[in-house]
C-alpha positions as CSV (number, residue, x, y, z in Angstrom):
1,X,39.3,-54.8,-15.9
2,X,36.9,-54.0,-13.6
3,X,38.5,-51.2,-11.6
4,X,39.7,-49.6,-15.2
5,X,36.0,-49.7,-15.9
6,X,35.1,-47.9,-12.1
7,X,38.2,-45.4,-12.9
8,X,36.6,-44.5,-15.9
9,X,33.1,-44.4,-15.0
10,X,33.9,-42.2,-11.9
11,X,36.5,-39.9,-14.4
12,X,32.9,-39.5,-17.0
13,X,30.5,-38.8,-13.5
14,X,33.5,-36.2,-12.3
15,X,33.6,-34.5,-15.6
16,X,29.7,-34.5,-16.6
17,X,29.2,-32.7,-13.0
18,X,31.8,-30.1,-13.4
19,X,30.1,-29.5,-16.9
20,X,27.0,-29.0,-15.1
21,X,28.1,-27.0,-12.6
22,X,29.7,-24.7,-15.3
23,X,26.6,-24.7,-17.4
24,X,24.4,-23.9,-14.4
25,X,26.6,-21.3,-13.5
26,X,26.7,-20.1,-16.8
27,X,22.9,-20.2,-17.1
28,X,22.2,-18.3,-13.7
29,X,24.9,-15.6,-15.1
30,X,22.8,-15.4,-18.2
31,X,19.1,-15.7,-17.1
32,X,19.9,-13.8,-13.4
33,X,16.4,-15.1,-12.6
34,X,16.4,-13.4,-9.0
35,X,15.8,-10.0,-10.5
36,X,12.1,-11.5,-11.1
37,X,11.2,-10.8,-7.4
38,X,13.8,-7.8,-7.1
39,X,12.2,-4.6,-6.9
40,X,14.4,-1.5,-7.0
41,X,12.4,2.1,-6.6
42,X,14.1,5.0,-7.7
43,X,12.4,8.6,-6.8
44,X,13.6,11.7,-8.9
45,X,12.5,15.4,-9.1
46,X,11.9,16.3,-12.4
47,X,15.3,18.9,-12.4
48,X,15.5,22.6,-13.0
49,X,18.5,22.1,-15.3
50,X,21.0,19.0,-16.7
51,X,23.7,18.1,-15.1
52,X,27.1,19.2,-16.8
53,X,25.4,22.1,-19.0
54,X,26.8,25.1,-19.1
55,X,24.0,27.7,-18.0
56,X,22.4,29.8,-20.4
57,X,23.9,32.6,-22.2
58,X,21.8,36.0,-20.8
59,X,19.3,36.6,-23.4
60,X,18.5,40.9,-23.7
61,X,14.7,40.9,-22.6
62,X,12.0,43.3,-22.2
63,X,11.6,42.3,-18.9
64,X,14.5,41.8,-16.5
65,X,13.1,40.9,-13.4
66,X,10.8,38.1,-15.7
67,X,11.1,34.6,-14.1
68,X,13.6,32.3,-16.0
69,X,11.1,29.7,-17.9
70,X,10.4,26.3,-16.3
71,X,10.5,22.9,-17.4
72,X,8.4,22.1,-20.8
73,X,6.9,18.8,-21.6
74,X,7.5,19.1,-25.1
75,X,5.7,14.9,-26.0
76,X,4.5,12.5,-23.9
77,X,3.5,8.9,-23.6
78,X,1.9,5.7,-21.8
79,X,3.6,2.7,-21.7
80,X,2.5,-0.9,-22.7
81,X,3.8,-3.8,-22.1
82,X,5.4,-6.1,-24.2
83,X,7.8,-9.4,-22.6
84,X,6.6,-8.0,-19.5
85,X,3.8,-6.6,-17.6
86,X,5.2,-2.4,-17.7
87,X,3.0,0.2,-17.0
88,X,3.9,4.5,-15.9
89,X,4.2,7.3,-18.5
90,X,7.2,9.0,-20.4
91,X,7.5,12.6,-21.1
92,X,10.3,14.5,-23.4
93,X,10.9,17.7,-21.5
94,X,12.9,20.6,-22.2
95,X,14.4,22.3,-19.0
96,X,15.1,26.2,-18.8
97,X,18.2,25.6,-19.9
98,X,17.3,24.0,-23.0
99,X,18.8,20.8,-22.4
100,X,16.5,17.8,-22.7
101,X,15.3,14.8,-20.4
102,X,13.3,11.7,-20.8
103,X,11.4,11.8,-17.8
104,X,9.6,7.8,-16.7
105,X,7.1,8.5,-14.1
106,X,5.2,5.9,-11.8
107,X,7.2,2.9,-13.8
108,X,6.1,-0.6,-12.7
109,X,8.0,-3.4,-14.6
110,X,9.4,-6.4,-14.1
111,X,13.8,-6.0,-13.0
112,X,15.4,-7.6,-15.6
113,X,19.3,-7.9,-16.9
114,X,20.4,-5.2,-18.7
115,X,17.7,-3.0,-18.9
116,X,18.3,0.3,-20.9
117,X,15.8,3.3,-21.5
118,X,16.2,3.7,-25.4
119,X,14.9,6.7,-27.4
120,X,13.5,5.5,-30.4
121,X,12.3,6.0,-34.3
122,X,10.5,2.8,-34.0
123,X,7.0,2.7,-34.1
124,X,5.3,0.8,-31.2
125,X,2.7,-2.1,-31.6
126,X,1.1,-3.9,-29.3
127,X,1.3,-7.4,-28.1
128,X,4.1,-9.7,-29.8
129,X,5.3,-7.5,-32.6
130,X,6.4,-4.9,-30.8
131,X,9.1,-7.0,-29.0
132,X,11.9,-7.0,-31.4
133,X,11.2,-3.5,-33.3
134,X,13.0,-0.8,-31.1
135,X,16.7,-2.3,-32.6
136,X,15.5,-2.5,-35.8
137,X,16.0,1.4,-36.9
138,X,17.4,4.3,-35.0
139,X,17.9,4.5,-31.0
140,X,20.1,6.5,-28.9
141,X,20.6,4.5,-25.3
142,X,19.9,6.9,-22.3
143,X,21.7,4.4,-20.0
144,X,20.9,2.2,-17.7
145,X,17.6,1.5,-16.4
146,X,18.1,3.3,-12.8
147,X,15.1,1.2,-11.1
148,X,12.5,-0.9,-11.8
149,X,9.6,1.1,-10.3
150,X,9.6,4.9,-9.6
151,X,10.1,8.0,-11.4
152,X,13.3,8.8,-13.3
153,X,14.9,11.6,-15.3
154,X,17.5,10.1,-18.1
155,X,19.4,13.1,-19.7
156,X,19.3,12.9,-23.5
157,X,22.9,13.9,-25.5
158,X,23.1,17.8,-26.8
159,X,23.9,16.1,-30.7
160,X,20.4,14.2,-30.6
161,X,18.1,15.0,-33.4
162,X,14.7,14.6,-31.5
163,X,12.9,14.9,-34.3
164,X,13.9,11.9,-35.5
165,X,12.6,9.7,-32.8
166,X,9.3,9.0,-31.8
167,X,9.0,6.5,-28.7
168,X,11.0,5.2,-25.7
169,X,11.6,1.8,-24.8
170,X,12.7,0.1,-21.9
171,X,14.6,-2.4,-23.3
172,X,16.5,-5.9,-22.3
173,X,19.9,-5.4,-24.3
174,X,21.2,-9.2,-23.2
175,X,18.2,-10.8,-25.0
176,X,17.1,-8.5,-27.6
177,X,13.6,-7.5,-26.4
178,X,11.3,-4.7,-25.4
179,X,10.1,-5.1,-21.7
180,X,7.1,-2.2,-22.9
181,X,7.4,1.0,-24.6
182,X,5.7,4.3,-25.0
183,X,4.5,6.1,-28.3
184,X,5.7,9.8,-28.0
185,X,2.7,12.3,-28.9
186,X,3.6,16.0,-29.2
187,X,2.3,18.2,-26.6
């Protein structure tokens, strides 16, 4: 009676640590706390033109030898923070090509897991209720959030409306919430 009693209890001590070792695994998957003192700095130009556009059809013009038009900050922003401490700006600009980019500049947040830039028709708020608003209404995803620090360029899709939205976020997809976000003013 005894040893079935050790067999058993050693069995229930095998199979709670193997739980835990799944779970904490699991958790560590989940939470990927090390991106808290991960910095990654990415460093972009602002670019003449979008990658993948076709260039732009020859216009007839007064002048021939005019320079082509530069790159147009058509709205602009400063971000606040919201689950975490996120400060830089955000401009929309139009390149002479007329394709668009949403351009982060001086970012400083916290690396996270899954970190998108969003585009969005959400209104932003300070403090606590403007966590959760971004998914709320319309967004269009601009990708991946290319580092945590730096300035960026995220190219925005020919089809968008962009008079439909009105901030940028930079948002945690994997738990739902707004690391800070900027309220896009027209210039």
């Amino acid at each position: 009676m005894g040893r079935v009693r050790k067999a058993l209890g050693r069995r229930w001590f095998v199979g709670v640590l193997v739980l835990a070792v799944v779970a904490g695994g699991f958790g560590l998957y989940w939470f990927q706390p090390w991106k808290l003192w991960q910095d990654k700095t990415v460093e972009e130009a602002l670019p003449q033109a979008a990658k993948n556009s076709a260039p732009p059809a020859a216009a007839p013009s007064a002048d021939a030898d005019a320079p082509a038009p530069g790159p147009q900050t058509l709205a602009d922003g400063e971000l606040i923070s919201h689950e975490h401490t996120t400060s830089g700006s955000v401009k929309l600009v139009r390149l002479a090509d007329g394709s668009h980019v949403v351009r982060l500049e001086d970012l400083d947040t916290s690396n996270g897991p899954d970190l998108r830039v969003w585009l969005t028709d959400a209104p932003v708020k300070e403090g606590r209720a403007g966590w959760h608003v971004f998914d709320d209404g319309e967004y269009v995803s601009l990708g991946r959030l290319k580092g945590n620090k730096g300035s960026q360029n995220y190219v925005v899709p020919e089809d968008v409306d962009l008079s439909r939205y009105s901030s940028v976020t930079i948002w945690c997809d994997r738990f739902d919430v707004s690391f800070g976000a900027a309220e896009l003013a027209r210039a």
